[in-house]
C-alpha positions in Angstrom: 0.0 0.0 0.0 2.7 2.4 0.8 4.6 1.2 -2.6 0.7 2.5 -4.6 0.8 5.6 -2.6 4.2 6.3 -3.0 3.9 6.1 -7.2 2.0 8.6 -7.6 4.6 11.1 -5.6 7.4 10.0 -7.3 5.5 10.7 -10.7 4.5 14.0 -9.5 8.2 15.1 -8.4 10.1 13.7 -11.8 10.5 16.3 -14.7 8.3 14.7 -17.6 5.7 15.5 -15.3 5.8 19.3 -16.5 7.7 18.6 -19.4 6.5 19.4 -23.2 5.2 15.6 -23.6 3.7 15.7 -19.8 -0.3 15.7 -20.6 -0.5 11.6 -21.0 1.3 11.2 -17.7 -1.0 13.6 -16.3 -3.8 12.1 -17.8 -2.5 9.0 -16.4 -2.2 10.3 -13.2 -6.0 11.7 -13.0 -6.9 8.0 -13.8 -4.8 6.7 -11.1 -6.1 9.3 -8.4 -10.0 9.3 -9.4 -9.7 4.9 -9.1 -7.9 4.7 -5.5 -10.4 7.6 -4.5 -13.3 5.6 -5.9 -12.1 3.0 -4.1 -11.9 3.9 -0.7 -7.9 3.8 -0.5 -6.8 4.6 3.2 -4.4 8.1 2.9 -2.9 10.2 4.9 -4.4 13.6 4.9 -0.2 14.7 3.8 -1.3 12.4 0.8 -4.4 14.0 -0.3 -3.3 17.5 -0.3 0.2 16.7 -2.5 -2.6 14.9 -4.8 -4.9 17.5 -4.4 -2.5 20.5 -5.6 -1.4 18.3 -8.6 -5.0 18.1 -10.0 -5.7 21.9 -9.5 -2.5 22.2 -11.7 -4.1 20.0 -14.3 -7.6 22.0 -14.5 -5.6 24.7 -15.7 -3.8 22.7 -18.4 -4.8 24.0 -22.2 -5.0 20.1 -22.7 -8.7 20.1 -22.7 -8.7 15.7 -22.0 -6.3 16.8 -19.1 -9.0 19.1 -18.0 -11.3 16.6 -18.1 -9.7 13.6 -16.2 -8.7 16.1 -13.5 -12.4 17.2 -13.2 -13.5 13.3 -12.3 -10.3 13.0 -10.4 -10.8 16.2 -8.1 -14.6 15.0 -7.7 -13.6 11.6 -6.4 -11.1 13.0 -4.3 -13.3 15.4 -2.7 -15.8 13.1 -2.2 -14.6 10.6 -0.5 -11.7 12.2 1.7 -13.2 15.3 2.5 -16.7 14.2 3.4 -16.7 14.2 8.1 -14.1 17.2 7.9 -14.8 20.3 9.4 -16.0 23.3 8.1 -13.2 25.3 8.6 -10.9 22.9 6.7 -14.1 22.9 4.0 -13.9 26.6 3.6 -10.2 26.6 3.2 -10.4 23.4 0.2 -13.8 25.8 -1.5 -11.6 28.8 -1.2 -9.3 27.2 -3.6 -11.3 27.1 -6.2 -13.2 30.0 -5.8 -10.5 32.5 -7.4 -10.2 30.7 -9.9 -13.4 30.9 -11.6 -13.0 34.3 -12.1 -8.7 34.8 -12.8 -7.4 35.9 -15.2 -6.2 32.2 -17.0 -8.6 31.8 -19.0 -8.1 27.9 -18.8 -7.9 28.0 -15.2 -11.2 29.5 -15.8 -12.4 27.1 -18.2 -11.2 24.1 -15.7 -12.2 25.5 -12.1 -15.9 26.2 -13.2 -16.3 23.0 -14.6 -14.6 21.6 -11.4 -17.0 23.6 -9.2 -20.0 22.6 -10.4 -19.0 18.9 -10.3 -18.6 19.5 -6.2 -20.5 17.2 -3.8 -23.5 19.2 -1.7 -21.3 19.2 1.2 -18.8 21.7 0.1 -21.0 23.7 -2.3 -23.6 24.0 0.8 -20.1 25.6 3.3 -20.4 29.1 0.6 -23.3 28.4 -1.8 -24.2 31.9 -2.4 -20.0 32.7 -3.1 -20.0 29.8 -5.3 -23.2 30.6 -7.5 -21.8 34.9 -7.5 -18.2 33.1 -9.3 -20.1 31.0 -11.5 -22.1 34.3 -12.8 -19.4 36.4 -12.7 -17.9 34.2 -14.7 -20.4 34.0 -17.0 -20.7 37.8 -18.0 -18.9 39.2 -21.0 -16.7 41.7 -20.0 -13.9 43.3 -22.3 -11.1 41.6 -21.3 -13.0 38.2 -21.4 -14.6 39.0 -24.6 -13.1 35.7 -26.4 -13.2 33.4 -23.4 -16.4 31.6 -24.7 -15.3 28.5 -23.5 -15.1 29.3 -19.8 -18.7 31.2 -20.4 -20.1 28.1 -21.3 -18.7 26.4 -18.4 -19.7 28.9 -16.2 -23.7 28.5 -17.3 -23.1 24.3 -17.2 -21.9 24.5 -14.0 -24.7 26.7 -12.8 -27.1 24.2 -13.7 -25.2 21.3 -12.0 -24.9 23.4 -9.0 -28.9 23.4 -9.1 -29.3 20.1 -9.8 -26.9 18.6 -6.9 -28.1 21.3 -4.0 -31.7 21.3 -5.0 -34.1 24.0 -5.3 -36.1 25.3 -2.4 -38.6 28.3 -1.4 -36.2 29.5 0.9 -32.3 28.8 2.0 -32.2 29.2 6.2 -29.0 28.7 7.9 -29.2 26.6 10.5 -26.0 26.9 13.3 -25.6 23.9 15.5 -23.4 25.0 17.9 -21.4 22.0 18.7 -18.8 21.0 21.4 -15.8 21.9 18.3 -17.5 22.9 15.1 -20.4 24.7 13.8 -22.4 23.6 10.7 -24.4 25.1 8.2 -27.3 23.5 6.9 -28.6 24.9 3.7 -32.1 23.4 2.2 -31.0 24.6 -1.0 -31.0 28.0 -3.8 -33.9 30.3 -3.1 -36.1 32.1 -5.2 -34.4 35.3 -5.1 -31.1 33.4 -6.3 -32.5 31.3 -8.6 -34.3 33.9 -10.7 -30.9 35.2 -10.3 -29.3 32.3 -12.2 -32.5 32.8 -14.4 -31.3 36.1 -15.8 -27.9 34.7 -16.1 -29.0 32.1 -18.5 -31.0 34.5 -20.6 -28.0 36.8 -20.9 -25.6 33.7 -22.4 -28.8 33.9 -25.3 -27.1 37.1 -26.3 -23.5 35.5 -26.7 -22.9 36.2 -30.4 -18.8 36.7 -30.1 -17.0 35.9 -33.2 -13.1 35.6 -33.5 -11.3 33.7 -36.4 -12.5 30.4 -36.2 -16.2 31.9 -36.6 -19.0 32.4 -34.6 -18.1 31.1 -30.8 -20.5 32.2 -28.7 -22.6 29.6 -30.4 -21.5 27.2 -27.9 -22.5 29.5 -25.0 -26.0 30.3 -26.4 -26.1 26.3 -26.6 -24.8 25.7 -22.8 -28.0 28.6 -22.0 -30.4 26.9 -23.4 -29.6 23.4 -22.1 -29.7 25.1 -18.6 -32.7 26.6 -18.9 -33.7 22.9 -19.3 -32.2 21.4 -16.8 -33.5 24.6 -14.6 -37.0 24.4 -15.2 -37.1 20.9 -14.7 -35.3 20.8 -11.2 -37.9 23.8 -9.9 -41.1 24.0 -9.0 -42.8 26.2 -11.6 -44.4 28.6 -8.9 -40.8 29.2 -7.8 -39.8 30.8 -11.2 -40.0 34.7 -11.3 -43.4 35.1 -12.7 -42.2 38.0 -15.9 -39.5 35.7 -16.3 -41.7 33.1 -17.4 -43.5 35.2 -19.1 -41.5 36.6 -21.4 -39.8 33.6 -22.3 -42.9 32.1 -23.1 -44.0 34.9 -25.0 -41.0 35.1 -27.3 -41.4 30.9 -28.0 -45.0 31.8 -28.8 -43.7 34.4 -31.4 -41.1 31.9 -32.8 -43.3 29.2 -32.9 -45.9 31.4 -35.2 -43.0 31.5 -37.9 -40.8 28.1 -37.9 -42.9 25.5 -38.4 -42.3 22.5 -36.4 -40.0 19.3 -36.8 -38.3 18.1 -38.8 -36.7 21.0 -40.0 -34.1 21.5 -42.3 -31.8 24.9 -41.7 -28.6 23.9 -42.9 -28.5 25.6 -45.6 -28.9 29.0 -46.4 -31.3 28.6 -48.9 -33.5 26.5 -46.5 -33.3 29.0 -43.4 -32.6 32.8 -44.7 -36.4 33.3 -45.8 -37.2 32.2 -42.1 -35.3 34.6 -40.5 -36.6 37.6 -43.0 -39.5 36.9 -40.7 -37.8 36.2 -37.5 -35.8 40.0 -37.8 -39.5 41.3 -38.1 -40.3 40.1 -34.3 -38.7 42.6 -31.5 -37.6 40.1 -29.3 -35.4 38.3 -31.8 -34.3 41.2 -34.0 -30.7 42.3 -32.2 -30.1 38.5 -32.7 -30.6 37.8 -36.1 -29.1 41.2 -37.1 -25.8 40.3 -35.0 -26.2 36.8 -37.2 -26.5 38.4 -40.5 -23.8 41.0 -40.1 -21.4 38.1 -38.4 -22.6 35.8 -41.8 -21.2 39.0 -43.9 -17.5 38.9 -42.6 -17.4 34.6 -42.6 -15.1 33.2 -44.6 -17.4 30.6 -46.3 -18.2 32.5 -49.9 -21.7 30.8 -50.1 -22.5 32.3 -46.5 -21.5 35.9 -47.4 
């Protein structure tokens, strides 16, 4: 046991282990770690913190499979040797994360949002309102984060996860037990105020039209909205949704739904789908998009989409 636990350090301290060539060890690595976690394998606390710095490296890598396999790593970990410790020592782990939702890496970004909405309740509930402000932060456009799309869409998935794993509820009270050592917080989950919140968050990635050189990028973002808007609705109750949010957003499917006719339907071409959005720009809810669309169409570098 000592040998097992003592492979993983010695990979950790060895030079290919930053080295050009280093993302398959790493990935490797990841692997390793998420497995023994998984498994229950006894550690000393010294242990999980050397293991635990090494995956925080790897969810800023720009390898985005290194991302990944440190995401299900640092979620195993977490979960199973952090689970009975106090909420001090919670608050410390949380804390680092939390800056890193919102640095300026943008693939520590990218990494650290995915990461933090993959938590387990127990740490999300120590600073849920901190952890849902980083997530939206994260998600704004802002113009030094103008071509970070990636880490936007991250931002809005995690979101939703976050939802999904703490639960929705009319209100969050904080319940203090005032124990012999520690004091927990209870948390029965986001509230109405924060969720519509969230809402508006979502809403705002619809309007993610950013376009560098490899074309239109806040596609993916718009994408990420939607599918949280999903997963949203679906985790709450309806009567907990802001009432004009609902509203509006019915209203503007309504509107849509008068003008594309229903499935199956073919738009990927332009000759199937530019007629459809002549009377799309014609609707005020949708006409700042499709303009955006049409004047990003103008500068692509497809000659059939100009």
């Amino acid at each position: 046991m000592e040998y097992i636990t003592q492979t993983c350090i010695d990979i950790l301290e060895e030079r290919f282990w930053r080295s050009f060539r280093g993302d398959p060890m790493r990935i490797a690595v990841c692997h390793f770690i998420q497995d023994l976690s998984s498994g229950g394998f006894p550690l000393l606390d010294a242990v999980v913190d050397r293991w635990l710095k090494a995956l925080r490296e790897c969810l800023a890598s720009a390898d985005s499979n290194v991302q990944q396999s440190a995401i299900s790593a640092v979620t195993a970990l977490i979960g199973d040797y952090f689970r009975h410790q106090p909420v001090e020592k919670l608050t410390a782990l949380l804390n680092h994360f939390l800056p890193e939702v919102t640095s300026n890496n943008q693939q520590a970004r990218v990494g650290n949002a995915l990461a933090l909405g993959s938590m387990p309740r127990f740490l999300l509930t120590v600073s849920l309102p901190k952890v849902i402000q980083q997530l939206c932060t994260c998600a704004l456009i802002t113009d030094k984060t103008l071509q970070w799309a990636e880490s936007r869409k991250n931002a809005l998935t995690a979101l939703s996860l976050v939802c999904t794993t703490v639960g929705i509820a009319p209100s969050s009270p904080v319940k203090m037990t005032d124990g012999l050592i520690f004091i927990y917080f209870e948390i029965s989950g986001v509230d109405q105020v924060t969720l519509a919140g969230i809402f508006r968050t979502f809403i705002d990635g619809f309007e993610d039209y950013t376009v560098d050189s490899r074309g239109d990028i806040g596609a993916i973002v718009r994408e990420s909205a939607m599918y949280s808007i999903q997963v949203l609705t679906n985790t709450s109750q309806p009567d907990l949704l802001e009432a004009d949010l609902i509203r509006s957003v019915l209203h503007a499917l309504e509107e849509l739904r008068s003008i594309i006719p229903p499935p199956p339907l073919d738009i990927s071409t332009e000759k199937e789908c530019f007629d459809l959005w002549m009377k799309v720009i014609r609707l005020d809810t949708y006409r700042k998009a499709v303009i955006t669309g049409l004047v990003s169409s103008i500068g692509s570098l497809t000659e059939s989409l100009n």
